[in-house]
Backbone as JSON Lines, residues from 0, in Angstrom:
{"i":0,"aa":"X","n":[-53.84,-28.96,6.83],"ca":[-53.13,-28.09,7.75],"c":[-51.67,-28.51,7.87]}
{"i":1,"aa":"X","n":[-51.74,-29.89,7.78],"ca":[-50.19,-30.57,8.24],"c":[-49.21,-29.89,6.73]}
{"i":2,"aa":"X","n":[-49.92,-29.92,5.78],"ca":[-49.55,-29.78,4.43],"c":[-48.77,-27.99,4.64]}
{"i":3,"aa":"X","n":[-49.63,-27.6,4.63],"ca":[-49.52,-25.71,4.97],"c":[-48.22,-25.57,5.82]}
{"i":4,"aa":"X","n":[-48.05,-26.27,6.91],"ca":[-47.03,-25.71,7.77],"c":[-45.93,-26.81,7.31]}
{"i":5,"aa":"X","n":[-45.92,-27.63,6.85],"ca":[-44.58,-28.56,5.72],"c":[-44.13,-27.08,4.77]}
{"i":6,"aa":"X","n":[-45.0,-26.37,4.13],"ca":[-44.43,-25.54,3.01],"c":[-44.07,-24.41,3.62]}
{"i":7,"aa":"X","n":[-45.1,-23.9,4.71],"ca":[-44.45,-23.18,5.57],"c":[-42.72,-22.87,6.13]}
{"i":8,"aa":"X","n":[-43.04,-24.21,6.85],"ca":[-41.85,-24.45,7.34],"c":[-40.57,-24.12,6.32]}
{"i":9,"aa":"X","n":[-40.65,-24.92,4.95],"ca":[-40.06,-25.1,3.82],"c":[-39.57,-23.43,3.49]}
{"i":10,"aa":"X","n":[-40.76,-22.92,2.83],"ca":[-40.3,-21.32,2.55],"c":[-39.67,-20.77,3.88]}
{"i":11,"aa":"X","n":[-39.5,-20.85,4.79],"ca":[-38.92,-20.13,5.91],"c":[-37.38,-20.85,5.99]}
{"i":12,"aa":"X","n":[-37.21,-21.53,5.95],"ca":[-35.57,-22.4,5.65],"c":[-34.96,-21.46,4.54]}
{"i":13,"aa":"X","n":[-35.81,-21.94,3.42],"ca":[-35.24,-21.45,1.69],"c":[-34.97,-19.55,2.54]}
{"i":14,"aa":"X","n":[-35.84,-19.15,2.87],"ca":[-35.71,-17.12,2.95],"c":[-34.43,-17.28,4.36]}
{"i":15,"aa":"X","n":[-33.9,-18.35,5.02],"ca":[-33.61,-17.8,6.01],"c":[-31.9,-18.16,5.32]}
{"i":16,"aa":"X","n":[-31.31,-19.45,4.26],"ca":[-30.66,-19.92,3.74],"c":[-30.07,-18.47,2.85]}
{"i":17,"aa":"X","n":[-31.17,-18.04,2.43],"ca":[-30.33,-17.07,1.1],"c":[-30.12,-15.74,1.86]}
{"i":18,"aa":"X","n":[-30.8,-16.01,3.32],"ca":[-30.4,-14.38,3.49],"c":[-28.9,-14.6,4.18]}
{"i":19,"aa":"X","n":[-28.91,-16.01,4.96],"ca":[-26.78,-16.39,4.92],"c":[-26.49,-16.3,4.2]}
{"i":20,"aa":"X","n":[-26.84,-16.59,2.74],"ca":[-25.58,-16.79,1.66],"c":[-25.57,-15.09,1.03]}
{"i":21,"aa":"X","n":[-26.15,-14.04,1.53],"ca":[-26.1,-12.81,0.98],"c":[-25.49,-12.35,1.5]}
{"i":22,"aa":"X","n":[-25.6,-12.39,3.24],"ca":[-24.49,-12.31,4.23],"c":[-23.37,-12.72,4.17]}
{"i":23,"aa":"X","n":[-23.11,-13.65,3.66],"ca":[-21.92,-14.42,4.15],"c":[-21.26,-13.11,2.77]}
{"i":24,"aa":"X","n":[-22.09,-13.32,1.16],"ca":[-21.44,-13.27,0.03],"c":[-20.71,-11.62,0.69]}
{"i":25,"aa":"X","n":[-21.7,-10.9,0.94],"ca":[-21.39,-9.37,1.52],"c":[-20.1,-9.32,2.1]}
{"i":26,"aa":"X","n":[-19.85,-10.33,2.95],"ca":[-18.54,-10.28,3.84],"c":[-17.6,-10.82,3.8]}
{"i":27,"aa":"X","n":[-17.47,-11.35,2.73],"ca":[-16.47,-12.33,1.47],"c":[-16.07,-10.88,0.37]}
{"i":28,"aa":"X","n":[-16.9,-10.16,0.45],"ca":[-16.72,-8.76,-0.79],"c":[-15.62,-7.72,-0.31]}
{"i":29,"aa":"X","n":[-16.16,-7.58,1.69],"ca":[-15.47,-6.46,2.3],"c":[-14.24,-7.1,2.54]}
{"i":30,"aa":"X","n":[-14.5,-8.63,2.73],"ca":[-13.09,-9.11,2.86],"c":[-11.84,-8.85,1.66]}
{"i":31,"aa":"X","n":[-12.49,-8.92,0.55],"ca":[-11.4,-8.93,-0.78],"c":[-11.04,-7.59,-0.65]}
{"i":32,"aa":"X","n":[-12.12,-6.55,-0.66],"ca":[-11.58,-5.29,-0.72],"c":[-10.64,-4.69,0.61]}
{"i":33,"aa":"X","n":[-10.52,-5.18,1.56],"ca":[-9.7,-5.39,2.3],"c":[-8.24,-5.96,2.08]}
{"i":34,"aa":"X","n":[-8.33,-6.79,1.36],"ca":[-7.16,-7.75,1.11],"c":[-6.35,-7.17,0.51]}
{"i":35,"aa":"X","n":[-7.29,-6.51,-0.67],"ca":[-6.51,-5.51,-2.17],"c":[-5.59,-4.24,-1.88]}
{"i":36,"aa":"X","n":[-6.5,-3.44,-0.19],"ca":[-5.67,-2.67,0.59],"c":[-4.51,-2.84,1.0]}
{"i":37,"aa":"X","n":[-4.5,-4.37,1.9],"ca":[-3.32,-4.45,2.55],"c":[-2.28,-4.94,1.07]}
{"i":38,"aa":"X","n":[-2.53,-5.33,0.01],"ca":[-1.49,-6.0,-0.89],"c":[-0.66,-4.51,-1.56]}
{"i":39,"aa":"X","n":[-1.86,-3.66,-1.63],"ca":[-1.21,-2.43,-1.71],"c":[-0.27,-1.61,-1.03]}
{"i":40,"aa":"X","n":[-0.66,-1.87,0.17],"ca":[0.35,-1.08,1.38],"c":[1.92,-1.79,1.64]}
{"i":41,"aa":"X","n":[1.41,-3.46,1.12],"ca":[3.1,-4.05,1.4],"c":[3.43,-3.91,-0.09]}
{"i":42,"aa":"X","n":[2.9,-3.56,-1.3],"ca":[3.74,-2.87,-2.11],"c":[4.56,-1.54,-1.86]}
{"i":43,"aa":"X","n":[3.73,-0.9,-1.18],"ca":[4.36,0.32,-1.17],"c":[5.45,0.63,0.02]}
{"i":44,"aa":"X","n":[4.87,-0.36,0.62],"ca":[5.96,-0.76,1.83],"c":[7.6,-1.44,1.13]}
{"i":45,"aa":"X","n":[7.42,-2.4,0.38],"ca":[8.42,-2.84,-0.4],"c":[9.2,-1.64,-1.19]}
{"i":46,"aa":"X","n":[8.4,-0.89,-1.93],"ca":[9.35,-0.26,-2.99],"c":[9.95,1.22,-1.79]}
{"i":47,"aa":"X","n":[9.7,1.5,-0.59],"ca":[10.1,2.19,-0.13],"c":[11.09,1.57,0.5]}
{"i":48,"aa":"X","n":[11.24,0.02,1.28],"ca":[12.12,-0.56,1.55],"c":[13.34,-0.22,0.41]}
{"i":49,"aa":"X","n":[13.05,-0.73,-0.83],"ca":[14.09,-0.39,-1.52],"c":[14.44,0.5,-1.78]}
{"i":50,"aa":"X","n":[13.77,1.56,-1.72],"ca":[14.74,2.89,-2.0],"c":[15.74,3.37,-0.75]}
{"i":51,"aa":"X","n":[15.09,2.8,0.6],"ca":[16.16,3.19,2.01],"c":[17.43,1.69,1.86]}
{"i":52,"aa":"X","n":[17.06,0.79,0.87],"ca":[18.51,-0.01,0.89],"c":[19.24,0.91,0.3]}
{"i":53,"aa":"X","n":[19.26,1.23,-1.01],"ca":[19.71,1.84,-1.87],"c":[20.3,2.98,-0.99]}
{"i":54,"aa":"X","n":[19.69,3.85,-0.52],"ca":[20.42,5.18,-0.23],"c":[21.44,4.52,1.1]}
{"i":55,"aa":"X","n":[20.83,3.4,1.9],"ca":[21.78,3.17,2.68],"c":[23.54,2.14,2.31]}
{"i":56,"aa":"X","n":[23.31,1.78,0.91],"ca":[24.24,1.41,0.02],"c":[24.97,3.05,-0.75]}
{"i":57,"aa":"X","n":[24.23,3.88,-0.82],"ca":[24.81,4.78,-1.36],"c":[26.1,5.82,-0.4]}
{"i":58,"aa":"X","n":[25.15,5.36,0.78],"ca":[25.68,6.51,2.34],"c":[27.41,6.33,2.39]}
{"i":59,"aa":"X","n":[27.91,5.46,2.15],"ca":[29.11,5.16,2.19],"c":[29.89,5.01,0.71]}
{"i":60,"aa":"X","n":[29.56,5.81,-0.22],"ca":[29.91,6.18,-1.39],"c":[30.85,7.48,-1.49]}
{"i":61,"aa":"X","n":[31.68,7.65,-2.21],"ca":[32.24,9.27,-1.78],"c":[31.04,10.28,-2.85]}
{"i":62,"aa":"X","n":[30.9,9.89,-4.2],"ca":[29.65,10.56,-4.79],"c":[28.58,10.93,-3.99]}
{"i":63,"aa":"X","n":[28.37,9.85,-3.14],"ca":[27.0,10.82,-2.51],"c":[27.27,11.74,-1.52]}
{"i":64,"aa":"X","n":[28.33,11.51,-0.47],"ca":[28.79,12.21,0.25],"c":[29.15,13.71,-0.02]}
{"i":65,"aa":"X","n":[29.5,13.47,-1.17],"ca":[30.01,14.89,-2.0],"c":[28.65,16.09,-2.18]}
{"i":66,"aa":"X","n":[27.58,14.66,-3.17],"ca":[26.09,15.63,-3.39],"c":[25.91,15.9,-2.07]}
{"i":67,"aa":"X","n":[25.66,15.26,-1.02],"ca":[25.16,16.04,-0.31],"c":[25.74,17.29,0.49]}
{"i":68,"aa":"X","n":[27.36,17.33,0.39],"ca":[28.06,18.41,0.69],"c":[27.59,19.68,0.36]}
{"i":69,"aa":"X","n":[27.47,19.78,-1.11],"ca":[27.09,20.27,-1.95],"c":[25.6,20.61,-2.08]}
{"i":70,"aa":"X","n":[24.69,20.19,-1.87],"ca":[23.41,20.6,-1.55],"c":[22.94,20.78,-0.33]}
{"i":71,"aa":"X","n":[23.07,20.4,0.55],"ca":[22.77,20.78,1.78],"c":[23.85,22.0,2.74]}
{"i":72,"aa":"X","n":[25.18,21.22,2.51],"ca":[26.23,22.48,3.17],"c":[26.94,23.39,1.95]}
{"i":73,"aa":"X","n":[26.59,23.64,0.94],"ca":[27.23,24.42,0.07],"c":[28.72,24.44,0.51]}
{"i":74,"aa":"X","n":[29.15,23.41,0.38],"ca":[30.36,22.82,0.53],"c":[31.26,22.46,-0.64]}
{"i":75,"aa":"X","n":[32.37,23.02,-1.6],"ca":[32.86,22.43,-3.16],"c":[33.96,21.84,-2.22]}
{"i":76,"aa":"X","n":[34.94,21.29,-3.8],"ca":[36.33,20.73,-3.3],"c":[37.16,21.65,-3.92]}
{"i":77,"aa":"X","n":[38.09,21.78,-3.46],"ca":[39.13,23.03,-3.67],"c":[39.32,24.04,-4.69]}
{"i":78,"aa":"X","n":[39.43,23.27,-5.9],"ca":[39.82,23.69,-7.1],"c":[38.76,23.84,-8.34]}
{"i":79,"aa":"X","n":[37.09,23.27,-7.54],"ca":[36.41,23.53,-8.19],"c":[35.55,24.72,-8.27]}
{"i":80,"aa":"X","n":[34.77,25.51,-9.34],"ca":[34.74,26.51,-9.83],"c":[32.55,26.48,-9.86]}
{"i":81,"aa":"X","n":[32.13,27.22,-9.09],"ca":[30.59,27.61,-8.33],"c":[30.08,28.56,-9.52]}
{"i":82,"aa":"X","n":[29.36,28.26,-10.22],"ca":[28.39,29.0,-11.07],"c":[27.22,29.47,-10.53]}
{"i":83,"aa":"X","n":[26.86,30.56,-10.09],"ca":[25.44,30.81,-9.17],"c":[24.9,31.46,-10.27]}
{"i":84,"aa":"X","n":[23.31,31.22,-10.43],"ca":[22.12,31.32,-11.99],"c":[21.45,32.37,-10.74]}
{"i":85,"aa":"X","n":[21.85,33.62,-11.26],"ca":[20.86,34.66,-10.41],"c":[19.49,34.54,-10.75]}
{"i":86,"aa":"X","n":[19.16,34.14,-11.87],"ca":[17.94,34.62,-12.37],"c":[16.91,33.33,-11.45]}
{"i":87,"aa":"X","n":[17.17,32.78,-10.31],"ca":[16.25,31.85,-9.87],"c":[15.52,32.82,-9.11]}
C-alpha cells in the first residue's frame, strides 16, 4: 500500500509539473507574439517620426512653400505660365 501511494504520489507531481511547463510554455508564446506587435508599432512609429522631421525640415524651404502654394492655393509666381489638362 505504502508502495502504491509513493507512485501515486510520484505520477501526480510528474502530471501536475508538465501541466506548468505547458502553461508557463503557452504564455512565453503570447508573450513573443506580443513583443513582435509592439516592435512593429515602434517601427512604424519611427519611420513616421521621420517623415514629420523631414517635412518639418522642409517647412522652412522656399520649394516647399511654393508646392504648396501651388497645390493647395492655386497660387503661381508672376511670370509663370498655368497649363490646365482639361481632359482630367
Amino acid at each position: 500500500m505504502k508502495r502504491f501511494l509513493k507512485y501515486a504520489f510520484i505520477i501526480l507531481i510528474s502530471i501536475y509539473l508538465v501541466h506548468v511547463f505547458i502553461t508557463q510554455q503557452s504564455t512565453l508564446n503570447s508573450y513573443d507574439t506580443e513583443s513582435k506587435q509592439y516592435e512593429s508599432q515602434i517601427e512604424s512609429a519611427k519611420e513616421n517620426q521621420e517623415e514629420l522631421n523631414k517635412t518639418i525640415q522642409d517647412l522652412n524651404s522656399t520649394e516647399y512653400v511654393e508646392e504648396q502654394a501651388r497645390e493647395q492655393l492655386d497660387m503661381y509666381l508672376p511670370n509663370e505660365r498655368v497649363y490646365i489638362d482639361i481632359n482630367k
